[in-house]
C-alpha positions in Angstrom: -20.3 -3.7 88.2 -21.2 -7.4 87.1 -20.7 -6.6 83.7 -17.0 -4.9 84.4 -15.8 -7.7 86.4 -16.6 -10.3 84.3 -14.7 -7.8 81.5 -11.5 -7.9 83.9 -12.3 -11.9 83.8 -12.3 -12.3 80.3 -8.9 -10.0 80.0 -7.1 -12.3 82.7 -8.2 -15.3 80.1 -6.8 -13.9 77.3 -3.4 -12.3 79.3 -2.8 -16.5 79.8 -3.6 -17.5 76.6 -1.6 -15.1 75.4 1.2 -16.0 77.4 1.5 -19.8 76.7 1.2 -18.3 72.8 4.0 -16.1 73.2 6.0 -19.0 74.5 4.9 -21.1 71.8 6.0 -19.0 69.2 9.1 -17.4 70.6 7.7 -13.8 70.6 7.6 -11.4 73.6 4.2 -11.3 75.5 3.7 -7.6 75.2 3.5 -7.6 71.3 0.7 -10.4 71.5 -0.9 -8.7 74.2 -1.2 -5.2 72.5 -2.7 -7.0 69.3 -4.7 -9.4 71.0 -6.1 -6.2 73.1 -7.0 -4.9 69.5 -8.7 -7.8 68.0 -10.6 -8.2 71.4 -12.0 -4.0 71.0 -13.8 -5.1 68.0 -15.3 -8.0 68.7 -19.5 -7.5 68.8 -20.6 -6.9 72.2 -17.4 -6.3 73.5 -18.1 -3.1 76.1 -15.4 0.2 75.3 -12.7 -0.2 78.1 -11.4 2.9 79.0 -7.8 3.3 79.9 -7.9 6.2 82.6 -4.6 7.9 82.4 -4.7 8.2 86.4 -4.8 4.5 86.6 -1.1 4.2 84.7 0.5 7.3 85.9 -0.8 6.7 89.9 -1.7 2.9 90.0 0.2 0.8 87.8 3.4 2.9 87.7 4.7 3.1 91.3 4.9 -0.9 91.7 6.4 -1.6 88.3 9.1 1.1 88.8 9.8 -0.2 91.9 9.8 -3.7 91.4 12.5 -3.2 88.3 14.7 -1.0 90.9 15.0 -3.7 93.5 15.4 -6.1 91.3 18.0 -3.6 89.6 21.8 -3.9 90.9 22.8 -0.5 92.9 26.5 -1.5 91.6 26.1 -2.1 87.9 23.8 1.0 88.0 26.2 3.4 89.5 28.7 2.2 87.3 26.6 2.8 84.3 25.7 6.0 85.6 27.1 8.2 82.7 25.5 6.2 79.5 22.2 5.2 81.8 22.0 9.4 82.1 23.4 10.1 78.5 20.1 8.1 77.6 17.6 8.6 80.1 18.2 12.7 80.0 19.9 13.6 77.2 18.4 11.3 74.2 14.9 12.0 75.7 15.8 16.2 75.3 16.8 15.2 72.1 13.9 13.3 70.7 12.0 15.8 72.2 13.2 18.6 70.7 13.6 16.6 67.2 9.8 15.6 67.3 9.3 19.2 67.7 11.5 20.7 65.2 10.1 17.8 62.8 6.4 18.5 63.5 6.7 22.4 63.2 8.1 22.6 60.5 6.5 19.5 58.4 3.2 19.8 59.6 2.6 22.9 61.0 2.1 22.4 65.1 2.9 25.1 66.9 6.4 24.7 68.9 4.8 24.2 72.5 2.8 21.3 70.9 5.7 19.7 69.2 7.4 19.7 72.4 4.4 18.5 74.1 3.7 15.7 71.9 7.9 15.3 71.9 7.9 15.0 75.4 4.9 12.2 75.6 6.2 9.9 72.8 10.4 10.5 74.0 10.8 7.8 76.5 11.4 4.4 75.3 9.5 1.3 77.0 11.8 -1.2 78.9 9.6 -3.8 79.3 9.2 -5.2 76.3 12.9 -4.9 74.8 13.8 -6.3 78.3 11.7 -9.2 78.2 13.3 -10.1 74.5 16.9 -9.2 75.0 16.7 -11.5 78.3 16.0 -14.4 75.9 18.6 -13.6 73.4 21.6 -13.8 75.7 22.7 -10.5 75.5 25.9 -8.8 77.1 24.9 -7.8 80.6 26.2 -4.2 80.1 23.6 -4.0 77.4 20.7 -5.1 79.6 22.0 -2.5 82.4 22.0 0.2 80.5 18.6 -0.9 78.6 16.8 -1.0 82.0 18.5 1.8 83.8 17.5 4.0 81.4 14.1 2.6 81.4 14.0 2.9 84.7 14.6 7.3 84.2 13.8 8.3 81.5 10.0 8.5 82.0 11.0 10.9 85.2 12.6 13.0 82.4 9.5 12.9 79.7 7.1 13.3 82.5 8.9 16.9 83.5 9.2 18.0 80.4 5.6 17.0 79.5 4.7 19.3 82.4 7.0 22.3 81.8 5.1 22.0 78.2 1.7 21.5 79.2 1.9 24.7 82.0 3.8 26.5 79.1 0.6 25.8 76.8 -2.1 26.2 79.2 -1.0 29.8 80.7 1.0 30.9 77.8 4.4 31.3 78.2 7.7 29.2 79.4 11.0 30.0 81.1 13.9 28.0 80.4 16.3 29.5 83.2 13.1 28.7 85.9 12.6 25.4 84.0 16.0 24.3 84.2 16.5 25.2 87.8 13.1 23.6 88.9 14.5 20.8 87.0 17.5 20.3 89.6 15.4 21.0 92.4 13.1 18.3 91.5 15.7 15.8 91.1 18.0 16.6 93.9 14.2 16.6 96.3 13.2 13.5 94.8 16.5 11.4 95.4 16.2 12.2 99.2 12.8 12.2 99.8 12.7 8.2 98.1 16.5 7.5 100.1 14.2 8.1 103.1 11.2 6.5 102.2 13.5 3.0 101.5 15.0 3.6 105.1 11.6 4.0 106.8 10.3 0.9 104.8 12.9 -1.3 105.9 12.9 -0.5 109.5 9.8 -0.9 109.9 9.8 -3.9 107.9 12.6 -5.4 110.3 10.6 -4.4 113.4 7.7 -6.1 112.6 9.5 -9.6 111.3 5.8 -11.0 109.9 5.7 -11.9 106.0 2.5 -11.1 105.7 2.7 -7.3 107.3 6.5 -6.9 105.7 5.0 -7.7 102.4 2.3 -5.2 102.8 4.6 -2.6 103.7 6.8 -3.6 100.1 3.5 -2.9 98.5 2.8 0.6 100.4 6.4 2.1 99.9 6.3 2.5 96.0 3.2 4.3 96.4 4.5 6.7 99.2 7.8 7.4 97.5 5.8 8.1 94.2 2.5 10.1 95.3 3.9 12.6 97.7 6.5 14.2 94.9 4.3 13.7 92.3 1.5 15.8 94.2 3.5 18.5 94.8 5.1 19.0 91.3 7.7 16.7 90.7 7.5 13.3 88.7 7.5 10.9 91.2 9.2 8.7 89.4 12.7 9.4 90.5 12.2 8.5 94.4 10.9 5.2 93.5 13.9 4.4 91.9 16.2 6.1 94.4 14.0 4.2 97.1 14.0 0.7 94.6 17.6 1.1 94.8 18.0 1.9 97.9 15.9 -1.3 99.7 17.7 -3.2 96.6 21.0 -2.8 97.9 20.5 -2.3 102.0 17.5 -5.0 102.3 19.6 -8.4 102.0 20.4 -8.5 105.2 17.5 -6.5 106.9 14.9 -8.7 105.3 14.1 -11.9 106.2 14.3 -15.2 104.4 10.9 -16.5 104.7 9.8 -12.6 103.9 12.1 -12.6 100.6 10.8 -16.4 99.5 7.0 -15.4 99.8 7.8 -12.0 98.1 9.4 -13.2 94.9 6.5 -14.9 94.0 3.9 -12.1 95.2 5.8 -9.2 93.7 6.3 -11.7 90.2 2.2 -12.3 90.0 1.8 -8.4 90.6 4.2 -7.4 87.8 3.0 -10.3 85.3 -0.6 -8.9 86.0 -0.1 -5.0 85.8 2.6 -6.1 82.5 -0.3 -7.7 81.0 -3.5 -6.2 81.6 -1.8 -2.6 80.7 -0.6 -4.3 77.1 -4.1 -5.5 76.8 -5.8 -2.5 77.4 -3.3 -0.7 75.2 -4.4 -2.5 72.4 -8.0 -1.6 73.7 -7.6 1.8 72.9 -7.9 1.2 69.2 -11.5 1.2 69.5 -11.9 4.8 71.1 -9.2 6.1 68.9 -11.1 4.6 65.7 -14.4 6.2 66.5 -12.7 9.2 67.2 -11.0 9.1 63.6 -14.2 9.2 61.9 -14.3 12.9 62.4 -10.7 13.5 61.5 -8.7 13.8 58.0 -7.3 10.4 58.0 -4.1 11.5 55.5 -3.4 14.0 58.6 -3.1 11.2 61.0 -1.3 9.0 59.0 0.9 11.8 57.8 1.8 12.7 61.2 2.1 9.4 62.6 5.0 8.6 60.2 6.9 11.7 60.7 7.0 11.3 64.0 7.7 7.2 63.9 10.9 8.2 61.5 12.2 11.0 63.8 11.9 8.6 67.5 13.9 6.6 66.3 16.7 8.4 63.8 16.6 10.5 66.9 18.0 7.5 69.1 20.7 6.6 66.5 21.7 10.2 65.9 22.1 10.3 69.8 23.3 7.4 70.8 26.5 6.8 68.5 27.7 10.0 69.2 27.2 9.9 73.1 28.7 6.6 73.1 32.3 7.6 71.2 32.7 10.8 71.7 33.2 11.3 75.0 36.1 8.6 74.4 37.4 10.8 71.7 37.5 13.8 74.0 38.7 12.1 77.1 41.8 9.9 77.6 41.2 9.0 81.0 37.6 7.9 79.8 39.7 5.6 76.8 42.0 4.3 79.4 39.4 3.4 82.3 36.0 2.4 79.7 37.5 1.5 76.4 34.8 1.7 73.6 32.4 -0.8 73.0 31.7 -2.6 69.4 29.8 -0.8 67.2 27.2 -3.8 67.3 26.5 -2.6 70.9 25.4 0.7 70.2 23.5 -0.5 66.9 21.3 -2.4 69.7 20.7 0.5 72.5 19.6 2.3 69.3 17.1 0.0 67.7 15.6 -0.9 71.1 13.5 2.2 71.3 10.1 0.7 71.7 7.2 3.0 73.3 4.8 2.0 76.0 1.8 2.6 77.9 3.4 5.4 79.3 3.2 7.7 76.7 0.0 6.3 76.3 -1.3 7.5 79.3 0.3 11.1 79.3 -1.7 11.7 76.4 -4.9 10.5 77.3 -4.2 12.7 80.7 -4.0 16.0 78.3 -6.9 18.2 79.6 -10.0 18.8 77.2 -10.0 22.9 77.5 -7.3 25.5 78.1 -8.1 27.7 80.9 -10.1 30.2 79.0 -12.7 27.5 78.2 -11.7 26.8 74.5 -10.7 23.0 73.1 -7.0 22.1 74.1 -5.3 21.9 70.7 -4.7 18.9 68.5 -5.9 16.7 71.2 -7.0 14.3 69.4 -4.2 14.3 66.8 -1.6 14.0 69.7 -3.6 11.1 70.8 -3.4 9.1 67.8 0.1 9.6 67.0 1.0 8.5 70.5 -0.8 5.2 69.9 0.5 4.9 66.2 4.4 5.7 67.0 3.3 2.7 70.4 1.8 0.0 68.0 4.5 0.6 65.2 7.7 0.5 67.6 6.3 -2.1 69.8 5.2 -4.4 66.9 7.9 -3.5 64.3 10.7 -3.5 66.2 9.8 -6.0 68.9 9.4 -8.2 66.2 12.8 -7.2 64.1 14.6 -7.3 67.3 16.1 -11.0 67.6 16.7 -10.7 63.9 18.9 -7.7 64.5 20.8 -9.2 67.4 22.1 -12.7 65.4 22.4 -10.6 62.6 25.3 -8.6 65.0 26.5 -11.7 66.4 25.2 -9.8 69.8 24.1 -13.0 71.5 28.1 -14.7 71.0 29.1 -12.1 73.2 26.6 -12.7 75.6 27.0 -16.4 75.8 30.9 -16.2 76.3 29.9 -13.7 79.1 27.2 -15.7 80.7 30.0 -19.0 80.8 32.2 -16.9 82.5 29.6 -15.5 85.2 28.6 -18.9 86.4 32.0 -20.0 86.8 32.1 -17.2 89.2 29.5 -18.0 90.6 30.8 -21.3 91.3 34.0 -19.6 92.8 31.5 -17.8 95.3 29.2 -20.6 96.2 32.9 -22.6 97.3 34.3 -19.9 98.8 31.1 -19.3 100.4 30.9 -23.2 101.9 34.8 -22.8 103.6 34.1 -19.6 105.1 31.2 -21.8 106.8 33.4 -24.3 107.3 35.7 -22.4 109.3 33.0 -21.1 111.1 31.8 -24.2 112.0 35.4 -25.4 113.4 35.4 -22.0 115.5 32.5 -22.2 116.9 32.8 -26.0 117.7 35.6 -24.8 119.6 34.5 -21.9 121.3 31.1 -24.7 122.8 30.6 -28.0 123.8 29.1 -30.0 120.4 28.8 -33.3 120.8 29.7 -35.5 117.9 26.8 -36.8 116.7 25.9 -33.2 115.8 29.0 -32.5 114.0 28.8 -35.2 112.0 25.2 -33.9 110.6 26.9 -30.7 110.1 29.6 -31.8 108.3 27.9 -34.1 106.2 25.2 -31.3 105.5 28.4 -29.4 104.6 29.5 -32.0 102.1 26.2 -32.7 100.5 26.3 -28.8 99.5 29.9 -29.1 97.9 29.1 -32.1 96.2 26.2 -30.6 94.4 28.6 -27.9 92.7 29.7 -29.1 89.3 33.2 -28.6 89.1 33.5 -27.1 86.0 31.0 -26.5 82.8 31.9 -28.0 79.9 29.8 -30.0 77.9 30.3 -33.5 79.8 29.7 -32.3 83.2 26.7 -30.4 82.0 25.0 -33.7 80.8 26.0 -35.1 84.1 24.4 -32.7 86.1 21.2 -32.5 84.3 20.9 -36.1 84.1 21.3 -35.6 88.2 18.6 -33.4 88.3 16.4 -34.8 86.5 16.5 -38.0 88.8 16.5 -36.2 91.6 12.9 -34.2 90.2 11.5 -38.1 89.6 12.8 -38.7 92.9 11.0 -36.1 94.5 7.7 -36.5 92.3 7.6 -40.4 93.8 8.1 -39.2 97.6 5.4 -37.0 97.3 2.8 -39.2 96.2 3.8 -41.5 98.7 2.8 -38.6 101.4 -0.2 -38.2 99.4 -1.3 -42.2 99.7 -0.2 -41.9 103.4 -2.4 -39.0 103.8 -5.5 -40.8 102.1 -5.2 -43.7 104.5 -5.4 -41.9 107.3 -1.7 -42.2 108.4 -1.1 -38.6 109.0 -2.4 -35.6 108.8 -3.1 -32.4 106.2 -0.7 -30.4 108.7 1.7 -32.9 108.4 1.4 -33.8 104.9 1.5 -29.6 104.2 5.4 -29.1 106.1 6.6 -32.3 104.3 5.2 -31.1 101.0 6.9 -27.8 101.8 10.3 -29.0 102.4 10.1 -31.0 99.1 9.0 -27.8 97.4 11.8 -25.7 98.3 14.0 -28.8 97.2 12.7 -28.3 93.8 13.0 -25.3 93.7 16.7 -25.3 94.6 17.0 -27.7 92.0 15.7 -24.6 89.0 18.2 -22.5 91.0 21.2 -25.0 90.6 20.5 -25.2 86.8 23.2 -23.1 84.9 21.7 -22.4 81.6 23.1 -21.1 79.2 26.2 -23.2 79.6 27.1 -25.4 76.3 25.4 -28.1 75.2 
């Protein structure tokens, strides 16, 4: 127990290092994590660290697919809806099918293999691509669709890996029972999570303390998941139907001193399970190496790059099509979505990075068949599942920002981002003279005397006067040059607490609600700043 703990140690070392690295040198944190997690599985006297497929598919996948659907806009998403399904369904058939055409016929695997091994290394990872395209200021229809589809597609490879698995272990596979299982499964799942985000929030408004609200957040992905997935289904698609549905019914059901604790709690949760599951990715090397000893290495490699070349001309042979055609075919679809560059779609496509996902759906393949004999190419699927990962992951995480200024992607992003924040301006005014005019009605309607409206109205003023009144270039180098006062400002106040608090002059209590009102200050001040505006 000593031993494993001060393992989990060690990774948390190297998941921060790794971090200020990443940052450092520009690259997403998953890539340097994944190698990183390799290097470290061959250093001398390193123990073996087992990735238990149970651990990703029960523990670590709930919270992170419920975190990205709160987080995820229940707008955007429905009005996505038909490329975020084109994606998550259909290119994840697709590449299934593909891998299994490819492998049978190339290699020799038998079809319900192919599919099996189609089905595990189908869905593409989201957070990596995510955590990249973020950075490159890319459209926000891009990033919707990226993560919506993220956010489905592994319900879809998860069924399929089933319906291939039971077709393998007892022989033989219906597609008309598949198919209507399929429905049933999604249709269950959407109400069963609806429900599971309703109870969560009532109960979460009934008990109005932080600290049990917060607990509850933590329990609901893990009801919402566990209870389908035990009975057949994925699991994963009433976490996001719940996700979605505390994400767009929670803002005003939740309080604020809940939601200000749990965006830092549910942002350390995700940063840990993000980066100890990249780390122990990478870890895997060292099993999968021993295990190669005993296997024709010209197989592996052969296989591996078959199935590398067909994930992702798969995704391009899918995409382009689903994106235009349906624009061909429809005029109503023209008039009310006109088609998007070609650039666009050239960067859905090349985003198709794999993750621990697949990972762990093929360590999870069983050992034996029923009868008591080997399950087939095991082993095989296993490597190719971590070859097509580290390839994807490391080739095109890597070729991704080259890609997008090659396209001129991130233009269209910036132009877009200019125009969001002046929106957002709009809103914040039109926000502050609705409360205006609240504040005159209900001045009116009770006896206020004036010393209190004045506060009010100069509270009022402060608020409008910290809204830059428009974001070109000048302003911006007004505002930041505010800010940054206002941070030395606030730096200076609160070591004057802290000398006040060493001579005795008040107390840690005291010293603890003054340093907390300065905190949120500051933190209001990283909320003000509109980046991405031009410099």
């Amino acid at each position: 127990m000593a031993a494993q703990f001060q393992t989990f140690l060690i990774l948390l070392a190297v998941l921060a290092g790794t971090a200020l690295a990443a940052r450092r040198f520009n690259i997403a944190p998953a890539i340097l994590l994944m190698l990183a997690g390799v290097g470290l599985a061959f250093v001398p006297g390193m123990p073996p660290v087992e990735l238990p497929p149970e651990l990703v598919l029960l523990m670590v996948l709930p919270p992170l697919i419920y975190s990205a659907s709160v987080a995820m806009s229940w707008r955007e998403f429905k009005k996505n809806l038909r490329p975020i399904v084109l994606l998550a369904v259909g290119a994840v058939i697709f590449t299934a099918a593909m891998v299994a055409t490819a492998t049978h016929y190339l290699i020799g695997l038998p079809w319900t293999i192919g599919f099996l091994l189609g089905a595990i290394v189908a869905p593409p990872d989201v957070v990596a691509p995510l955590a990249i395209a973020r950075r490159l200021n890319m459209p926000r229809r891009i990033l919707v669709v990226l993560e919506g589809e993220g956010l489905a597609n592994d319900a879809t490879a998860l069924i399929l890996y089933r319906f291939a698995l039971a077709a393998i272990m007892v022989g033989h596979f219906s597609l008309p029972l598949a198919a209507g299982e399929f429905s049933l499964i999604v249709a269950g799942e959407i109400a069963f999570g609806i429900g599971v985000g309703w109870l969560s929030l009532r109960f979460r408004k009934w008990s109005r303390d932080p600290q049990v609200e917060l607990t509850l957040s933590l329990i609901t992905p893990y009801v919402s998941y566990w209870l389908p997935e035990h009975v057949g289904g994925s699991g994963v698609i009433a976490t996001v139907a719940c996700g979605l549905y505390v994400s767009w019914n929670g803002p005003l059901l939740i309080s604020s001193t809940t939601r200000l604790q749990g965006i830092f709690f549910w942002d350390l949760i995700i940063y840990l399970i993000e980066g100890v599951l990249f780390l122990l990715t990478g870890f895997q090397m060292r099993a999968l190496y021993e295990k190669s000893k005993a296997f024709p290495l010209d197989e592996i490699m052969i296989a591996t790059a078959v199935v590398v070349v067909i994930v992702v001309i798969a995704r391009f042979a899918w995409l382009f099509p689903a994106t235009y055609l349906p624009r061909i075919l429809s005029r109503s679809l023209r008039a009310s979505d006109p088609s998007p560059p070609w650039q666009w779609a050239f960067t859905l496509a090349f985003t198709g990075v794999r993750g621990a996902v697949s990972l762990a759906a093929a360590l999870a393949l069983p050992f034996t068949l029923p009868g008591g004999e080997a399950f087939p190419f095991r082993d095989l699927i296993l490597f190719v599942a971590f070859g097509v990962i580290f390839i994807t992951l490391v080739g095109i995480g890597l070729g991704l920002p080259t890609v997008v200024r090659w396209l001129g992607i991130a233009d269209a992003g910036r132009s877009e981002h200019i125009a969001e924040h002046e929106a957002e301006i709009a809103a914040r005014r039109q926000a502050l003279d609705a409360a205006l005019q609240s504040l005159d009605t209900l001045t009116a309607e009770k006896e206020v005397s004036e010393e209190v409206m004045r506060l009010l109205r100069a509270r009022h003023e402060i608020r409008v006067n910290q809204l830059p009144d428009s974001l070109d270039p000048a302003h911006h180098d007004v505002s930041a040059a505010g800010t940054a006062l206002t941070r030395e400002l606030i730096v200076a106040e609160r070591k004057f607490i802290h000398d006040l608090l060493r001579d005795g002059q008040i107390t840690d209590e005291t010293r603890r609600r003054i340093e907390r009102d300065l905190d949120l200050e500051e933190a209001s001040l990283a909320n003000r700043e509109y980046r991405g505006a031009p410099l």
